[in-house]
C-alpha positions in Angstrom: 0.0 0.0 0.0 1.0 3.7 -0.5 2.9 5.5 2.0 0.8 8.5 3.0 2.2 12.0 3.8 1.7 13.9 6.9 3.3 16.3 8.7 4.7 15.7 12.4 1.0 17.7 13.6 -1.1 15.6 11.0 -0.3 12.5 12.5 -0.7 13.8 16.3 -3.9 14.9 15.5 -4.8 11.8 13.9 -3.8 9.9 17.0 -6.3 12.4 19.1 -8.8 11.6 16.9 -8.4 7.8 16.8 -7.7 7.9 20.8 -11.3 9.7 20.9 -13.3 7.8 18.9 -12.2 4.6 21.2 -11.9 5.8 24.6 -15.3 8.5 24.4 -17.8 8.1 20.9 -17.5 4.1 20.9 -18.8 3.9 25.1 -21.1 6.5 24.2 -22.8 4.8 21.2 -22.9 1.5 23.2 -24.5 2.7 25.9 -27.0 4.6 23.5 -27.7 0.8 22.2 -28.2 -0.5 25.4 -30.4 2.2 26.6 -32.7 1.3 23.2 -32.4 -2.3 23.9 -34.4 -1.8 27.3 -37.3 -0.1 25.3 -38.3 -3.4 23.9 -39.4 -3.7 20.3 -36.0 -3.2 18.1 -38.0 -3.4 14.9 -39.7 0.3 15.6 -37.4 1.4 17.7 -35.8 4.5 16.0 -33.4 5.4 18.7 -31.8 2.1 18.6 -31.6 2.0 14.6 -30.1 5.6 14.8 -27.7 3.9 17.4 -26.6 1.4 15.2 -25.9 3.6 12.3 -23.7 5.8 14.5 -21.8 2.5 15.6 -21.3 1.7 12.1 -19.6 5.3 11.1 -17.6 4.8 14.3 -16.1 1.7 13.8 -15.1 2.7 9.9 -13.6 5.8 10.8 -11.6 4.0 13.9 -10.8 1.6 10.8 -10.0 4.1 8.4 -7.7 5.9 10.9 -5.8 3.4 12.0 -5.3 2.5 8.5 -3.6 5.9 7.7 -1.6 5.9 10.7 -0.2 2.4 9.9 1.0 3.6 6.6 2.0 7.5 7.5 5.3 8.7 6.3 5.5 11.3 8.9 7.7 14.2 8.0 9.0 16.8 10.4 9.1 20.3 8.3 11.9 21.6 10.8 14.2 18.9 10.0 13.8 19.1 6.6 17.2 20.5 4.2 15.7 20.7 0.9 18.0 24.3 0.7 15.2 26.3 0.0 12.7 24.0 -2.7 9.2 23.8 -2.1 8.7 19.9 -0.7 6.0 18.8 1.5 5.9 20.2 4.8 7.3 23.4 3.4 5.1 27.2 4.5 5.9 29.4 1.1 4.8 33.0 0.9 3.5 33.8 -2.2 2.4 37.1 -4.1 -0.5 36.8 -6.7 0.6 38.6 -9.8 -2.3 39.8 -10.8 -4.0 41.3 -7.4 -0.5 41.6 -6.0 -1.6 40.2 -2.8 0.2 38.1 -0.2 -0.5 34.5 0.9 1.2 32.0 3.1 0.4 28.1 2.4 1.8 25.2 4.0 1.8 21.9 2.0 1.0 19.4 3.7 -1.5 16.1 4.0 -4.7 15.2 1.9 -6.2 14.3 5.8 -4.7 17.9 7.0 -5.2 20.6 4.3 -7.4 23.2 5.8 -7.7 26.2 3.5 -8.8 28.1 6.7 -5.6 27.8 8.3 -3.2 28.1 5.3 -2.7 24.2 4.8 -3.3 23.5 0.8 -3.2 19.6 0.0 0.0 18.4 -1.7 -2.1 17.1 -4.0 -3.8 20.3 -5.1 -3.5 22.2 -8.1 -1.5 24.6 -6.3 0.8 22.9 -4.6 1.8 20.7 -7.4 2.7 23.9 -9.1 4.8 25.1 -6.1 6.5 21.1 -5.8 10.5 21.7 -6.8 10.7 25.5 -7.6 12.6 28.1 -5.2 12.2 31.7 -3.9 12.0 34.1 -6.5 10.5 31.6 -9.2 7.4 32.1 -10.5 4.5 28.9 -10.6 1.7 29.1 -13.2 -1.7 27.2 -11.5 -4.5 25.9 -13.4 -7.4 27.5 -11.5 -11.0 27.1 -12.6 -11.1 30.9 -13.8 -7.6 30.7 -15.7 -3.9 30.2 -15.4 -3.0 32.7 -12.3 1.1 33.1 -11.8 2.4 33.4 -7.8 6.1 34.2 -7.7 7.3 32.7 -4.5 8.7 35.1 -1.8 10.5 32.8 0.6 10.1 28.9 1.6 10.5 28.1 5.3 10.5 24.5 6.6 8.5 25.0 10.2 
């Protein structure tokens, strides 16, 4: 199977997750079934159907995360020495060239971009645009609305 990326928070935050999902939401949900049980009748019992569908989700998602976990590549940005390349894990400061505004991205996981908070997918349009150039080049993105260009102001590995 396919190593995944994530970055040394990613995977933390996976782990959270995953410790949550056993030690809070899978009690919680089995109590909720056993608390419909003691109503009688399953077959019209909508509490314990909604129950069991909430199980269900739970137990894929612990599935699902343990899964990514098991085949992480976890990358520490600080320890990184690409000498100054856009990799994975890298923040870059861009400039738009056409609104000449500033933006700071950090590439990072599928399971961790968050557009929000400046984390961009490294499988995203953008980021594969950024992937292997250095401060002071300029990356052409295929955006729904056109090509736009970002010449890259500085790449930081933090």
């Amino acid at each position: 199977m396919n190593k995944i990326p994530l970055t040394l928070v990613g995977a933390e935050l996976l782990r959270q997750e995953l410790h949550r999902l056993k030690t809070v939401d899978r009690p919680d949900v089995i109590a909720a079934i056993a608390e419909a049980r003691s109503h009688g009748d399953l077959s019209e019992n909508a509490e314990y159907d909604a129950a069991k569908e909430r199980q269900g989700f739970i137990e894929g998602r612990i599935k699902e995360v343990e899964g990514k976990l098991s085949n992480a590549q976890i990358i520490d940005p600080k320890v990184l020495d690409a000498d100054g390349r856009c990799v994975f894990g890298a923040t870059v400061d861009l400039e738009d060239l056409e609104n000449e505004t500033e933006v700071t991205y950090q590439i990072v996981g599928d399971d961790e971009a968050d557009i929000k908070q400046g984390k961009i997918s490294v499988s995203s349009p953008i980021a594969r645009a950024l992937i292997g150039k250095y401060a002071g080049d300029v990356a052409e993105v295929q955006a729904p609305g056109g090509i736009r260009e970002y010449e890259i102001i500085d790449v930081r590995y933090v």
